[in-house]
N, C-alpha and C positions, 0 to 999 in steps of 0.2 A: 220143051224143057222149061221146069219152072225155074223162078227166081229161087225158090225155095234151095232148088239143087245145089245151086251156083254157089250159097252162100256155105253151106254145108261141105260141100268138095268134091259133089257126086257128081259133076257137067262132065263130060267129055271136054277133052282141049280142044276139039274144032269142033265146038257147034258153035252156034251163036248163040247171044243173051237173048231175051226177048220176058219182058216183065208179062206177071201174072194178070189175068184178068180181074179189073177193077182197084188195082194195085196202082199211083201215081208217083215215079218218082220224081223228087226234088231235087235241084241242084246245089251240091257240097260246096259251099264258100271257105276257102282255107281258111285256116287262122291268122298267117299273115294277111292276107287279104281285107279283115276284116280292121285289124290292129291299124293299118295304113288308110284310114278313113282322118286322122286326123294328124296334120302332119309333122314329120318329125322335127323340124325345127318349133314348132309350139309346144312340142310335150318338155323338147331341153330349156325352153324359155319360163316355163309354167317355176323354176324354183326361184333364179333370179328373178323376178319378176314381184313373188310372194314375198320374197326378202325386202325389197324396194319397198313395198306397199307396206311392211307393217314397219321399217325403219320412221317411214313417214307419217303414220297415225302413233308411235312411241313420242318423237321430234314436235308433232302439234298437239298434243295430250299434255306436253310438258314430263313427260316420264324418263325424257331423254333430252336431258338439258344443251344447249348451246356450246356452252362451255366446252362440255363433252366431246359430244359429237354433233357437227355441222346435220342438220336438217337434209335429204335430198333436192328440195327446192331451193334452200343457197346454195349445194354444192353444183347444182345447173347453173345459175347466173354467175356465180365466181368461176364456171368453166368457161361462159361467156363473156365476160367481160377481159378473161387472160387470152382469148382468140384472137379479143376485137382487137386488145392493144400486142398484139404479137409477142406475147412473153412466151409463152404456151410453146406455139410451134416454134420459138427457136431453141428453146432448150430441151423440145422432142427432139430436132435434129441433129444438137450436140450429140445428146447419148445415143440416140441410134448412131451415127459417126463413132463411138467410143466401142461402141458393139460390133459395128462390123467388122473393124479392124483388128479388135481381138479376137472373134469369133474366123479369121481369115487366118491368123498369125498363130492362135493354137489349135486349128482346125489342121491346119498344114503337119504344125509338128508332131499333133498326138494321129496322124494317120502314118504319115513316114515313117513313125516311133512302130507302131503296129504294124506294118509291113515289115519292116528289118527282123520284129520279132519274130511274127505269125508264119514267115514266110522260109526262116534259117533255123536251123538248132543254134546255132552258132548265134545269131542275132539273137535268140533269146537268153541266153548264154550270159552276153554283152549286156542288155537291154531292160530285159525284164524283171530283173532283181533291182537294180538301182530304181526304176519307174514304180515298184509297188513299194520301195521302203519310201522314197517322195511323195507317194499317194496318201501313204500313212500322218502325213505331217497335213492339219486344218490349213487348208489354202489361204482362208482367210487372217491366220496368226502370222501370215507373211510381211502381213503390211507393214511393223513398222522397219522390216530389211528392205522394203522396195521405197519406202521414203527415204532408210540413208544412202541407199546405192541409188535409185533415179531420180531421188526430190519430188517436188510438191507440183511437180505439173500433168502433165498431159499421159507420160510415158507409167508411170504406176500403174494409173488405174489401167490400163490397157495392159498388162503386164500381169494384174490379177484378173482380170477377166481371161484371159491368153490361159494360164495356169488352170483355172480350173475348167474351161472346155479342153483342152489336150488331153486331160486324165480322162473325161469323160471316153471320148473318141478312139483312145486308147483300147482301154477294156472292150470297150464294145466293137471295135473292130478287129481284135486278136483272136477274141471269143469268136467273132463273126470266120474266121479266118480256119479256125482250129476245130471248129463245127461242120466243117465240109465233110459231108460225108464219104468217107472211103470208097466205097463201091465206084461213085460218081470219077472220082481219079483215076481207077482201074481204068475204067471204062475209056478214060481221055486216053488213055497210057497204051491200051489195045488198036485202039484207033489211029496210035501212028501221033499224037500228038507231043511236040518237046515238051520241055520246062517253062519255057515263055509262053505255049500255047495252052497249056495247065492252066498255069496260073492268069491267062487273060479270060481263058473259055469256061473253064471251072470253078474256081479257088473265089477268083474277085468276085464273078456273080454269086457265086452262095455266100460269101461273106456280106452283100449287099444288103441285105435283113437287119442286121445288125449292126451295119454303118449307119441304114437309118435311125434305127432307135437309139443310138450313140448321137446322131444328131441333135435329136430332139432332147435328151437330156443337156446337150451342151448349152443348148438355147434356153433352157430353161437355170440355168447354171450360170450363163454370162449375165442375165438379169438379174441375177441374185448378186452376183459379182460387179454389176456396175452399182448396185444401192449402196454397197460395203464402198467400191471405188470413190461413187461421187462426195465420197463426208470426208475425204482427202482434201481438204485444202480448197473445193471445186469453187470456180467463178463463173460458172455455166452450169447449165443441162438442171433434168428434176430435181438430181438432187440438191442442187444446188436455189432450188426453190421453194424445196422441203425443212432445208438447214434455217433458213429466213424463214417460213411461216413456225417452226416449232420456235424462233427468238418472239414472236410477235402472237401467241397460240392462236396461229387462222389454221384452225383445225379444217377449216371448208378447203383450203391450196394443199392440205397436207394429203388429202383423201384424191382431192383434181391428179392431182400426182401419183399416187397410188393406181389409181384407175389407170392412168395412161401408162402406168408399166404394166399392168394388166392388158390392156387393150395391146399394147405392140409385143406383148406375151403371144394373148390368143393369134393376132395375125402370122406371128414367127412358124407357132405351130400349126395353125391354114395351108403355110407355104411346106412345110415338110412331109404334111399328109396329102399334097397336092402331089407332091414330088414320089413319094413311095407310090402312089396311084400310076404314077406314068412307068417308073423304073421296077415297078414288082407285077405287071398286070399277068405275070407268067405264075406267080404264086397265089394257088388257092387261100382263101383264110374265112375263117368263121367271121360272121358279120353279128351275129344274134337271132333271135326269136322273138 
């Protein structure tokens, strides 16, 4: 049998291939195959990278004055020199401290909040009308009620940060909740499963999807919430070294700052895609081409 047959559709199913004489076939390299020659964290580096490099020829051209915007080469040495004398890493630890605590405290309640709802008619009943008319109101125009009810210290900014991860957590966990597919319940329901076992073996893992990506906007939400937080009155943390270099314009401490809300951004979200890795390895998902 030639190859000829094979390709055409005239082979028999049990013969074997066997190429034509003088015919050499070559080996098909995929396209992914091909694409993974160089690797993927250099292709996601190649844009930062090109941004850095022409800030730096704009900055020594003089096209991008001082004044303006800090050079990348002083905003290195003004990263190091706020290392050496430990200003840096204590007011990283303040705010991550500010962040955890709110991200614990409205993490707690916009999931609770969703279960009462997600989980009862009746709880939605209760719940979820009051929660989307408060959703409707800019979290952030809260502040100056959270300065006369809690004052100028610690408990605000923790309070706005708190508010706007529960909303997040919220929606995204109700949706996660109310997206379980019916079949799959049956299915628990035929099996002899209660209401406790539903909702452990069914209900909660298919809402898990959706908890996480509720997660991750809340994280990216509490950072937002602490930059609005820390210009309360703060005597710690970034922003509070942001507020003193925009009095002083060291535009180079205001960008140091930025970045590192950046950087414990990127890390926050490392830890959440680490986490859906371990807790969804059961759900297929497209990766790309």
């Amino acid at each position: 049998m030639s190859l000829d047959q094979v390709v055409r559709g005239h082979a028999p199913p049990d013969e074997s291939v066997t190429p034509a004489a003088g015919i050499e076939l070559a080996r098909v390299v995929p396209v992914s195959g091909r694409r993974r020659a160089v690797p993927r964290w250099a292709r996601r580096a190649v844009g930062p990278v090109a941004l850095v490099v022409l800030w730096q020829v704009l900055s020594t051209t003089g096209v991008l004055e001082g004044d303006i915007l800090a050079s990348p080469g002083t905003i290195a040495g003004t990263t190091g020199d706020l290392i050496a004398d430990g200003t840096l890493p204590s007011a990283m630890l303040v705010s991550l401290q500010r962040v955890l605590v709110g991200l614990l405290l409205g993490g707690l309640s916009g999931v609770a909040l969703a279960l009462v709802s997600g989980l009862s008619r009746l709880g939605e009943d209760l719940v979820d009308a009051t929660v989307q008319m408060l959703r409707s109101v800019p979290w952030v125009g809260v502040i100056p009620l959270f300065i006369i009810w809690l004052g100028i210290g610690e408990a605000p900014k923790i309070a706005l940060i708190s508010l706007g991860v529960a909303f997040h957590l919220y929606l995204n966990v109700y949706a996660g909740i109310r997206g379980v597919d019916a079949q799959l319940v049956g299915a628990g329901t035929s099996l002899g499963l209660n209401r406790w076992g539903l909702i452990r073996h069914v209900v909660l893992p298919g809402a898990l999807p959706g908890a996480m990506t509720g997660l991750r906007y809340s994280l990216a939400t509490a950072w937002l919430a602490l930059v609005f937080g820390e210009q309360i009155n703060a005597d710690a943390g970034l922003g509070f070294l942001m507020n003193q270099a925009r009095e002083f314009f060291r535009t180079d401490v205001i960008v140091v700052c930025l970045a590192v809300y950046a950087f414990l951004g990127l890390i926050a979200d490392f830890l959440v895609r680490t986490l859906e890795r371990l807790l969804l390895q059961w759900r297929p998902t497209f990766t790309g081409q």
